[in-house]
Backbone as CSV, one residue per row, in Angstrom:
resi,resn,N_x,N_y,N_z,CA_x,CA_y,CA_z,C_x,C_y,C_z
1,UNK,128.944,2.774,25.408,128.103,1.583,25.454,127.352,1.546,26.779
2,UNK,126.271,1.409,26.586,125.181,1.451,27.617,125.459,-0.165,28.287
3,UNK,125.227,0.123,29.975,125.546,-1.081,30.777,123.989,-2.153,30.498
4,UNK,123.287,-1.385,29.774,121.867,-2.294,29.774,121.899,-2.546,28.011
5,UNK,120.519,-3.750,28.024,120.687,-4.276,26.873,120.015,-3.776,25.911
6,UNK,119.460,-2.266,25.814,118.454,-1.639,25.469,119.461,-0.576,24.330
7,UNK,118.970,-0.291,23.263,119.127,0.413,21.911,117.680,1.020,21.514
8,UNK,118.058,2.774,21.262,117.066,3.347,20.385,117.039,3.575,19.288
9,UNK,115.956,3.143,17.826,116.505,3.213,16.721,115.574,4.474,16.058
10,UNK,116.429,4.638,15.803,115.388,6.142,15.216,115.687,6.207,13.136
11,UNK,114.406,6.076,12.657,114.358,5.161,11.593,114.140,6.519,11.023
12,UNK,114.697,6.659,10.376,114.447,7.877,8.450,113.745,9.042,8.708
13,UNK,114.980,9.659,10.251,114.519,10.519,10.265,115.645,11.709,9.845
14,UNK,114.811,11.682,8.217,115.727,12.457,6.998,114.853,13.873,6.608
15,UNK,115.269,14.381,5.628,115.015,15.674,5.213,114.821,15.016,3.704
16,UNK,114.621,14.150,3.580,114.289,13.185,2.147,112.405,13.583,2.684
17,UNK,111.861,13.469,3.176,110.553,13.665,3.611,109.869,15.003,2.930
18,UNK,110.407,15.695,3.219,110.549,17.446,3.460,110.036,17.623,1.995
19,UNK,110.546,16.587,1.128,110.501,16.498,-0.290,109.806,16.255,-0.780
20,UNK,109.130,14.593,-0.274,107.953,14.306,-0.521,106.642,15.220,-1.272
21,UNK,105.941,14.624,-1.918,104.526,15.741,-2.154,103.337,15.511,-1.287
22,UNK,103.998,13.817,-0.414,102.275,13.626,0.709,103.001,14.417,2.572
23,UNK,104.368,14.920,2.277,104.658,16.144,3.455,104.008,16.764,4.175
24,UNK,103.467,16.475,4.874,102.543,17.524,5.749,102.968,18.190,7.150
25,UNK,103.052,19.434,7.733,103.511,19.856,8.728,102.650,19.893,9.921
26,UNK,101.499,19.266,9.624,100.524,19.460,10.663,100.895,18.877,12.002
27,UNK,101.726,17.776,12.272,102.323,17.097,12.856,103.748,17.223,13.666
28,UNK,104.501,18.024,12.704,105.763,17.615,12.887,106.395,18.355,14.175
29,UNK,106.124,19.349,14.539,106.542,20.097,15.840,106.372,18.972,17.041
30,UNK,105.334,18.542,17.362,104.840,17.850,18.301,105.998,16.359,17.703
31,UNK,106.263,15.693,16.892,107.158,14.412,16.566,108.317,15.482,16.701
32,UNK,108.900,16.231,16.411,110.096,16.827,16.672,110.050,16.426,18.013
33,UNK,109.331,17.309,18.948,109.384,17.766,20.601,109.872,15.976,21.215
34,UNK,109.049,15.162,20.586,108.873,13.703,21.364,110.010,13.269,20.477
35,UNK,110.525,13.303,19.523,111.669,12.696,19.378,112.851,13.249,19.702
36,UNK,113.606,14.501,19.964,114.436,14.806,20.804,114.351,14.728,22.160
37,UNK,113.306,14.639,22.847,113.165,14.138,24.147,113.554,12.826,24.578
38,UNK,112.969,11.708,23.496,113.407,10.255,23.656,115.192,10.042,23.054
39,UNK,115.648,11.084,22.433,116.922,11.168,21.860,117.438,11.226,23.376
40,UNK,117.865,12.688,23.666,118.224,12.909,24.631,118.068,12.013,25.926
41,UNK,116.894,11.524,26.425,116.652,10.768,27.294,117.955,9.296,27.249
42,UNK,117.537,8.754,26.302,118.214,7.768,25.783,120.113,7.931,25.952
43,UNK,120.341,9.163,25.060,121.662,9.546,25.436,122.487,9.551,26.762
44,UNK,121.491,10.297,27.739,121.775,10.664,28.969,121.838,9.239,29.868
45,UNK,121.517,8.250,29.674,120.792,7.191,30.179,122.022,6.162,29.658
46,UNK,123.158,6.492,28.991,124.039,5.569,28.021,123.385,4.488,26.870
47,UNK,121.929,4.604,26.597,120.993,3.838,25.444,121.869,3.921,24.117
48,UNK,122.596,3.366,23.757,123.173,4.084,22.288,121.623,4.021,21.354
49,UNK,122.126,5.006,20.688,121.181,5.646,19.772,121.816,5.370,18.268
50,UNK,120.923,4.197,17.511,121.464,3.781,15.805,119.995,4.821,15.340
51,UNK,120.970,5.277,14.183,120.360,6.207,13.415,120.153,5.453,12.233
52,UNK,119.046,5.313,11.757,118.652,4.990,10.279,118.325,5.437,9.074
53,UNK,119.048,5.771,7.789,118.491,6.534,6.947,117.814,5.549,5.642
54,UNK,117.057,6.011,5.248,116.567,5.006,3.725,117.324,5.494,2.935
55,UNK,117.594,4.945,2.033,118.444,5.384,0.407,118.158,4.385,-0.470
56,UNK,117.228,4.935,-1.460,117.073,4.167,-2.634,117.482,5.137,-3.865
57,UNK,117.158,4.731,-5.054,117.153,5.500,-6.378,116.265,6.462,-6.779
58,UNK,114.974,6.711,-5.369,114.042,7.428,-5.745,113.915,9.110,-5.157
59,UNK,114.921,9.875,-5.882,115.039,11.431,-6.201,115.627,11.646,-4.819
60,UNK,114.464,12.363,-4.077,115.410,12.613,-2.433,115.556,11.386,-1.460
61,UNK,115.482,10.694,-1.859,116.060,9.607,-1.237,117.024,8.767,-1.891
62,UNK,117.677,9.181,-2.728,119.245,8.837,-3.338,120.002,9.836,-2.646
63,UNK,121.319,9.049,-2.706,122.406,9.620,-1.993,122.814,10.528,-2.524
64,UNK,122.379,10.857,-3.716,122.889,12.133,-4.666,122.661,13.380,-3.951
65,UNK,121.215,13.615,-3.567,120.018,14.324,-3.061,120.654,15.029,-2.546
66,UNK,121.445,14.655,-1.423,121.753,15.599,-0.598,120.475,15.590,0.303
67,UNK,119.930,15.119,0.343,118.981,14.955,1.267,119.054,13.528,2.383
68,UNK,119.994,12.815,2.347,120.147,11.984,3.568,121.048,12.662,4.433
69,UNK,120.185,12.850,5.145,120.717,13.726,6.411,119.703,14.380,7.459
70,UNK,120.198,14.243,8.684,119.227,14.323,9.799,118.124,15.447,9.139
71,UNK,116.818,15.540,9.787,115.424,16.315,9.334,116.204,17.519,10.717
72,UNK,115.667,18.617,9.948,116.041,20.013,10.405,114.873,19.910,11.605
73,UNK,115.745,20.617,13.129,115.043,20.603,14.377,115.462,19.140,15.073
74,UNK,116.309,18.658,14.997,116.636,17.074,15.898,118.349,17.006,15.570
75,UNK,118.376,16.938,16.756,119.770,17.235,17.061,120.445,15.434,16.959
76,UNK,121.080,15.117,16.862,121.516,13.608,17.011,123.082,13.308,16.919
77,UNK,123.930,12.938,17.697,125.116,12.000,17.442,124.908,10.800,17.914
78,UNK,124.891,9.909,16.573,124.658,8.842,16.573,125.858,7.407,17.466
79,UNK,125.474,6.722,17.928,126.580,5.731,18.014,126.808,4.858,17.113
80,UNK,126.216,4.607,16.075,126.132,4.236,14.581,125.192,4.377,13.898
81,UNK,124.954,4.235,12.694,124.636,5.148,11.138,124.372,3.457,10.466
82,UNK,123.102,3.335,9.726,122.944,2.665,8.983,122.250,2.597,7.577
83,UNK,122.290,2.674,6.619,121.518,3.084,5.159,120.842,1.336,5.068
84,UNK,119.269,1.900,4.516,118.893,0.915,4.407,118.133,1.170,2.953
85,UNK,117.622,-0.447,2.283,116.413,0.318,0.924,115.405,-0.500,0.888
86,UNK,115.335,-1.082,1.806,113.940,-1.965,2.115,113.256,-1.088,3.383
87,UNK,112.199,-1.580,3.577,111.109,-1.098,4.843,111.576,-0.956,6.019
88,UNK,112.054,-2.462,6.105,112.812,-2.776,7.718,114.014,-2.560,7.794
89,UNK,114.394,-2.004,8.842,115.870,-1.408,9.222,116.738,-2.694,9.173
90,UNK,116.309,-4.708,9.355,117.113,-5.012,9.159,117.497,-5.897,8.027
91,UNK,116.694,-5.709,6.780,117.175,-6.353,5.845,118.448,-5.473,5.467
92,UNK,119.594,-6.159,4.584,120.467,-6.189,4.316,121.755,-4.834,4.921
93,UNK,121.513,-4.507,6.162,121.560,-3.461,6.881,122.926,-3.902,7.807
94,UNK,123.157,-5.218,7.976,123.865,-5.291,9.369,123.673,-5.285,10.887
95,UNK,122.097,-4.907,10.780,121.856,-3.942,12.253,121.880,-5.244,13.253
96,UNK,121.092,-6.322,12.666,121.091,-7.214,13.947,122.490,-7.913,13.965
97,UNK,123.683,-7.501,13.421,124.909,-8.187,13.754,125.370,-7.428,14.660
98,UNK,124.974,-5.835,14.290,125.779,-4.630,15.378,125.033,-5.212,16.655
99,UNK,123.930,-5.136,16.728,123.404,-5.629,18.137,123.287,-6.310,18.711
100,UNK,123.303,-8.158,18.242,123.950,-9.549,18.765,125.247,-8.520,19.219
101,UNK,126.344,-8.387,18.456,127.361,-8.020,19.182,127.698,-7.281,20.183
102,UNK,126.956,-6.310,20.302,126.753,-4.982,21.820,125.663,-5.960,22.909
103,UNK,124.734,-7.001,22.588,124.253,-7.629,23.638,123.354,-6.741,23.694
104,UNK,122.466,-6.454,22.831,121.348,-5.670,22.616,120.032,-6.820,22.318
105,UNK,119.182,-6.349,23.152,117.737,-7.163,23.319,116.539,-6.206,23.079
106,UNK,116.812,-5.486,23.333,115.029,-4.561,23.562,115.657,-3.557,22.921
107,UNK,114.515,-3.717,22.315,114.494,-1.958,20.705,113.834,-1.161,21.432
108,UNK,114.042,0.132,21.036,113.064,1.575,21.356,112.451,1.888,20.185
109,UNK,111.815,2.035,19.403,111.665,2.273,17.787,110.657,3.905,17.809
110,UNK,111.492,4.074,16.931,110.762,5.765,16.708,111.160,6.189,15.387
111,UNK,110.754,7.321,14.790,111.074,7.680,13.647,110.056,8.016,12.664
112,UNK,110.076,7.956,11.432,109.228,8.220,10.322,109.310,6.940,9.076
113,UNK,107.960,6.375,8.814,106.537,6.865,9.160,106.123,5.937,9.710
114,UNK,104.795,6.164,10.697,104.679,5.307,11.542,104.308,4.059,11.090
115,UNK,103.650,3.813,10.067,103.070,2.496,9.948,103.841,1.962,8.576
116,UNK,104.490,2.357,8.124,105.724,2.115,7.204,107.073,1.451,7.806
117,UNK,108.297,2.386,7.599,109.458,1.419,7.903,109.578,1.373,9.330
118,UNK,108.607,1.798,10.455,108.928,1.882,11.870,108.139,0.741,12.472
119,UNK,106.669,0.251,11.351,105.921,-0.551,12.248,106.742,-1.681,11.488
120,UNK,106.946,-1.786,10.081,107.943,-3.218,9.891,108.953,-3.713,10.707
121,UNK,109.815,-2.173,10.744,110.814,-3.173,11.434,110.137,-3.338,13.134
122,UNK,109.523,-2.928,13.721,109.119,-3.136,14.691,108.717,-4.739,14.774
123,UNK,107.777,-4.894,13.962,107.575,-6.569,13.346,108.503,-7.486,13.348
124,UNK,109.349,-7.226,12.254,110.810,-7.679,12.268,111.420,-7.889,13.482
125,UNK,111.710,-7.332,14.358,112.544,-7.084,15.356,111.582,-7.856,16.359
126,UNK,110.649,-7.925,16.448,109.910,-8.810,17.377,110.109,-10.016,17.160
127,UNK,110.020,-10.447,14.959,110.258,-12.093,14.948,111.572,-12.550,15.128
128,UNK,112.893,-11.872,15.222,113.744,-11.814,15.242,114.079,-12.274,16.754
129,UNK,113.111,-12.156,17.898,113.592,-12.225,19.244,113.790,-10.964,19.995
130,UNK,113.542,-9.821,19.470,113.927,-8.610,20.526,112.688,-8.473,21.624
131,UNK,112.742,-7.781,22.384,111.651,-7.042,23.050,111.513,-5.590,22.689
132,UNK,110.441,-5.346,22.428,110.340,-4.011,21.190,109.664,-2.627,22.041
133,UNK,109.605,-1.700,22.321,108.891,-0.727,23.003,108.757,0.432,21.781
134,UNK,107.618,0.397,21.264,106.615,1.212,19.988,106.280,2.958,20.947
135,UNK,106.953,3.818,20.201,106.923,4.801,20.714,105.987,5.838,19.451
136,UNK,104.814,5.463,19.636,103.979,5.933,18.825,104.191,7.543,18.279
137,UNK,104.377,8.562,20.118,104.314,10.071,20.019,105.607,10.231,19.469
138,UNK,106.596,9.337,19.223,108.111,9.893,18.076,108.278,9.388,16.860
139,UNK,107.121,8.913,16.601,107.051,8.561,15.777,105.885,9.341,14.463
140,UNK,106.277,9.536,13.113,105.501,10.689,12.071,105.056,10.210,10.966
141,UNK,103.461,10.515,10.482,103.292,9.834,9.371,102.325,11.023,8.972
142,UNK,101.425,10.636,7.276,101.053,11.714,6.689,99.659,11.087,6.636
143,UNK,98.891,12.366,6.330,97.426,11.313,5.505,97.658,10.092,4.335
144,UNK,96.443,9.260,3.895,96.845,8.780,3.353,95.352,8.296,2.597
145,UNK,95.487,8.418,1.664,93.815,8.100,0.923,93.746,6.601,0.319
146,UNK,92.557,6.197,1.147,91.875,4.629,0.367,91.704,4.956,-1.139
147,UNK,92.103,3.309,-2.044,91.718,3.424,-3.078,90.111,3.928,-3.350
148,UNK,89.110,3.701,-2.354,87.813,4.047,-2.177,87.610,5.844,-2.319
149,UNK,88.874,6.405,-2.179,89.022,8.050,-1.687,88.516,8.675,-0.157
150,UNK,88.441,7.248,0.582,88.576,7.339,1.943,89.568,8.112,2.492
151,UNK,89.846,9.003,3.071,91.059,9.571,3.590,91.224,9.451,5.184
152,UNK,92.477,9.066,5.586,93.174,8.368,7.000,93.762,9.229,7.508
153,UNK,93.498,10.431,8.386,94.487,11.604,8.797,95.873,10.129,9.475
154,UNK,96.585,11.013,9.604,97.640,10.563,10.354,97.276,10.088,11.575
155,UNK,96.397,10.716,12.315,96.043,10.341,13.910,94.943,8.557,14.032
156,UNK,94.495,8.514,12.504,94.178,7.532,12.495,94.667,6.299,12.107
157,UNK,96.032,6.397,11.427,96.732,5.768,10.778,98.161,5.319,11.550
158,UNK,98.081,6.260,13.081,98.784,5.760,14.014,98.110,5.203,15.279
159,UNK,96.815,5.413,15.085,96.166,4.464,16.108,95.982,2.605,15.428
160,UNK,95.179,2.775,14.430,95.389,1.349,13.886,96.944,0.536,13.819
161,UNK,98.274,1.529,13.890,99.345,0.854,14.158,99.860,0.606,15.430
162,UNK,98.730,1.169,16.150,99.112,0.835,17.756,98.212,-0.430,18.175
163,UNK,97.142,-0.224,16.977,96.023,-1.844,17.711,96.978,-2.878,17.183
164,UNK,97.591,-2.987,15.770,98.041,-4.010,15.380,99.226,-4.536,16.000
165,UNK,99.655,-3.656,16.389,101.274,-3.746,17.496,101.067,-4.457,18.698
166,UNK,100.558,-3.849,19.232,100.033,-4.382,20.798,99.986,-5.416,21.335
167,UNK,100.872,-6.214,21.974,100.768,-7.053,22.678,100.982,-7.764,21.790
168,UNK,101.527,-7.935,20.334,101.487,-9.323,19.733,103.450,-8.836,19.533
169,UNK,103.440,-7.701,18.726,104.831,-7.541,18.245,105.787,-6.495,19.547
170,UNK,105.006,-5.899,19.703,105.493,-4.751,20.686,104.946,-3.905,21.985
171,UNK,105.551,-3.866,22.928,104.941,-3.001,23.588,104.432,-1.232,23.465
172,UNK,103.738,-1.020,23.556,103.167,0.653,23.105,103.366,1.098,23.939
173,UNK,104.396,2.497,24.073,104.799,3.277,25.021,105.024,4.936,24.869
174,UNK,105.185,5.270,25.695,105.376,6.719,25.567,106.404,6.899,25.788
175,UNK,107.218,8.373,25.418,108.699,8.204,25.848,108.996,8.328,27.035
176,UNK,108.607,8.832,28.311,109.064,8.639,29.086,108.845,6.766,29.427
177,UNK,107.763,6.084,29.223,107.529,4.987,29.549,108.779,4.060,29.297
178,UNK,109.264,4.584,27.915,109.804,3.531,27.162,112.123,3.942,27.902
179,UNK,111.852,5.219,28.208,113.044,5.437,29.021,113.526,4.993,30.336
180,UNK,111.795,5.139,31.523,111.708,4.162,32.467,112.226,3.021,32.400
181,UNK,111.800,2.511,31.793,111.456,0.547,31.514,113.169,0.042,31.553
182,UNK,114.163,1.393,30.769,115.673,1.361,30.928,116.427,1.066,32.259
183,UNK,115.620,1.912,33.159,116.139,2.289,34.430,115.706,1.275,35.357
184,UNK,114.627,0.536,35.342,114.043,-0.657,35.939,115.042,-2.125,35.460
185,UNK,115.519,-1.672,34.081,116.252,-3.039,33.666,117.620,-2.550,34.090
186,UNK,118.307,-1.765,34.315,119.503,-1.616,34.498,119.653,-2.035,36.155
């Protein structure tokens, strides 16, 4: 247990993805690199690190799958494990009881996909009372096409989740920023 009030949640980052058909690798080396960095950082730092997996009924993301389980290239021992089947990490999850109870205030949020279950619960966790630090570069998302057949690379689809974030739900950080900010509060 970390002497500060700070938790990193690292949201569905599964090999349920891998599966997906909107999968794309164009990305993922570079979200690997920044999310074992903010892992590790975090670790070293006593941050406990909650791991989040999704599990619903839908193919690799049922527990059948065999596919809930850390994404290949990210190393992780978790200080707790949570299955979720909504967006946000804390509907029916437990998470904000684990963290009222550890005296946890400020989220780190990272994971997959960015403007999916990482910017909800980021949301969440802001109306909830946390102080939130949005770690955009550990965080992974795919293209994504307007009903128009507009298409949103990923790089654009994590900038619009950094305008909407900003200063209303969360702070936008980088990982070292968001590891700092630990060491200033401790």
């Amino acid at each position: 247990m970390s002497h500060d009030n700070t938790a990193l949640l690292v949201i569905d980052v599964q090999e349920s993805f891998r599966q997906a058909p909107y999968f794309d690798e164009s990305g993922l080396s570079t979200f690997l690199s920044a999310q074992q960095k903010l892992i590790d950082g975090a670790q070293a730092a006593g941050i406990p690190v909650i791991q989040i997996f999704h599990v619903d009924g839908d193919k690799a993301f049922a527990e059948e799958s065999g596919f809930i389980r850390v994404l290949e290239g990210i190393r992780l021992t978790p200080t707790v494990t949570f299955r979720k089947s909504r967006h946000s990490a804390f509907v029916g999850t437990g998470l904000d009881v684990w963290l009222t109870t550890h005296g946890i205030n400020r989220l780190i949020v990272s994971g997959i996909r960015t403007e999916q279950c990482c910017e909800t619960t980021t949301r969440h966790g802001s109306d909830l009372g946390y102080t939130v630090d949005y770690v955009t570069e550990a965080t992974l998302t795919f293209p994504m096409t307007h009903a128009s057949g507009e298409i949103f690379s990923a790089e654009q689809i994590a900038t619009r989740t950094e305008l909407v974030l900003s200063g209303r739900f969360a702070r936008i950080a980088t990982v070292d920023q968001a590891l700092s900010a630990h060491k200033k509060a401790a």
